[in-house]
PLY file of the C-alpha trace (Angstrom):
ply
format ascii 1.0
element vertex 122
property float x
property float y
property float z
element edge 121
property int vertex1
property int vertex2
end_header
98.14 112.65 71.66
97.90 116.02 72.08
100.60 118.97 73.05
98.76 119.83 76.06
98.65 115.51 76.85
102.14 115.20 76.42
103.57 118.35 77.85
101.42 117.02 81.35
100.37 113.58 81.18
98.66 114.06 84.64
96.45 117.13 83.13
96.86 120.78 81.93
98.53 122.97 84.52
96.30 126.59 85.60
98.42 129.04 85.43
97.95 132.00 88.62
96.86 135.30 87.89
100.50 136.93 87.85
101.46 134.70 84.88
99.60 137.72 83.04
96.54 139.02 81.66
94.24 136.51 79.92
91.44 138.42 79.00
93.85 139.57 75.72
93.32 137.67 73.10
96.76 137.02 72.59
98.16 136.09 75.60
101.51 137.77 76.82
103.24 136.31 79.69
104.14 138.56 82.81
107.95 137.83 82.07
109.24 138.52 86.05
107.02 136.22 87.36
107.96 133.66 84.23
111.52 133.84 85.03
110.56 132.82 88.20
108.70 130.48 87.86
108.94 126.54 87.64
109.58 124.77 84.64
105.51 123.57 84.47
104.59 127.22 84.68
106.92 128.27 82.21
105.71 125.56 79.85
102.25 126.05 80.30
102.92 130.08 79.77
104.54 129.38 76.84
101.99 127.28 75.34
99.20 129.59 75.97
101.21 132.09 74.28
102.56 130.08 71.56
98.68 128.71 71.16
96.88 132.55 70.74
99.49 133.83 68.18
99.98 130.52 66.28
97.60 128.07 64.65
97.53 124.38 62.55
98.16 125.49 59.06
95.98 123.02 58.11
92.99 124.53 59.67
94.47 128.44 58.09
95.96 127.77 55.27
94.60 126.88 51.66
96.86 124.13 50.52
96.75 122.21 46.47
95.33 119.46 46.34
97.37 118.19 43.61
100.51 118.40 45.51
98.98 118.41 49.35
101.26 121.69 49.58
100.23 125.37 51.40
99.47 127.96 49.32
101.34 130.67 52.03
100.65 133.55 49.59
102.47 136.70 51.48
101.79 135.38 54.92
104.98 132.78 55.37
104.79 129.82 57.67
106.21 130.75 60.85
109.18 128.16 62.54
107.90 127.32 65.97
111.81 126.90 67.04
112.36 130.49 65.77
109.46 131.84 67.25
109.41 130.57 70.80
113.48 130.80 70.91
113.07 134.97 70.03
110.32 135.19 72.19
111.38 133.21 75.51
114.90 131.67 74.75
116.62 134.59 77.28
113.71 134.03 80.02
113.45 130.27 80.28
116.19 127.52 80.38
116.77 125.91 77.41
115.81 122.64 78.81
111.81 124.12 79.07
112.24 125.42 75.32
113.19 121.91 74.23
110.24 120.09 76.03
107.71 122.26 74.55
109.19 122.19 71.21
109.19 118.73 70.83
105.61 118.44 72.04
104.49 121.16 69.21
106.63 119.49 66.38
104.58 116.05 67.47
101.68 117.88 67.05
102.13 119.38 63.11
105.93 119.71 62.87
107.65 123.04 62.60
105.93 125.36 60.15
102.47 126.89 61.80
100.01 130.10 60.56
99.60 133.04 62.25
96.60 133.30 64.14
94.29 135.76 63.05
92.84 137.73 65.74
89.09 137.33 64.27
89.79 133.31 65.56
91.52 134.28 68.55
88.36 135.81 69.95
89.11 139.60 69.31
0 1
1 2
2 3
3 4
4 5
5 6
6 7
7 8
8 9
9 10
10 11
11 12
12 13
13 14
14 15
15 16
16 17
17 18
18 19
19 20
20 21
21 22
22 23
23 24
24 25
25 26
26 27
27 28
28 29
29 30
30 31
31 32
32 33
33 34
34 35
35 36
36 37
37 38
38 39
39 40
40 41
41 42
42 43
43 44
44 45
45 46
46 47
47 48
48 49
49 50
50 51
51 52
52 53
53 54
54 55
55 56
56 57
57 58
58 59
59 60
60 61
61 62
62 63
63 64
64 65
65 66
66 67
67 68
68 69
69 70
70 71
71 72
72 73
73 74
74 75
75 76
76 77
77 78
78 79
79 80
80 81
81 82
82 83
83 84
84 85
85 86
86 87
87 88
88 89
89 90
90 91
91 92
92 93
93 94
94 95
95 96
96 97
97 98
98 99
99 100
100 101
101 102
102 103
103 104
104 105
105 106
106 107
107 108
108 109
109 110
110 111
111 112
112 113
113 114
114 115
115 116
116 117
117 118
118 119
119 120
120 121
């Protein structure tokens, strides 16, 4: 299952054009209208955003084979909890945080890649 199936079971949610610009390859939520907002807006904004900065490590990251670990080299893993907590923890109750969290951990767990901006379409 994946983070989009189990954040709406009933299908993805379109976010209007005030939610911000989407022509950016890395999305950046209009934060007024996010506050704002209901909580399946404000999940599917965060997604999106989490989703252009942030990707599988296993699909960016060379990992050993003898020990099925990522070779990070300078370019840490980033925590999704730390990342979407910085980012959106003072515009969006904590309650929406959780739900998306848990749906991204399902997904890979905690640690994700940077998204380079050559695969986010720029």
């Amino acid at each position: 299952m994946s983070v989009t199936d189990r954040l709406w079971p009933t299908g993805p949610v379109d976010l209007p054009a005030e939610a911000g610009n989407f022509t950016e390859a890395r999305y950046e939520p209009n934060e007024q209208w996010l506050q704002q907002a209901g909580a399946e807006f404000q999940k599917a904004a965060l997604w999106r955003w989490f989703a252009t900065h942030l990707e599988d490590p296993r699909d960016a990251v060379p990992h050993s084979e003898q020990d099925d670990d990522y070779l990070w080299g300078d370019d840490e893993p980033v925590l999704a909890d730390q990342a979407l907590n910085e980012r959106f923890g003072s515009l969006v109750p904590t309650a929406v945080l959780r739900e998306v969290l848990t749906a991204i951990r399902s997904e890979v767990g905690n640690e994700w890649a940077h998204k380079r901006l050559d695969k986010a379409g720029a």
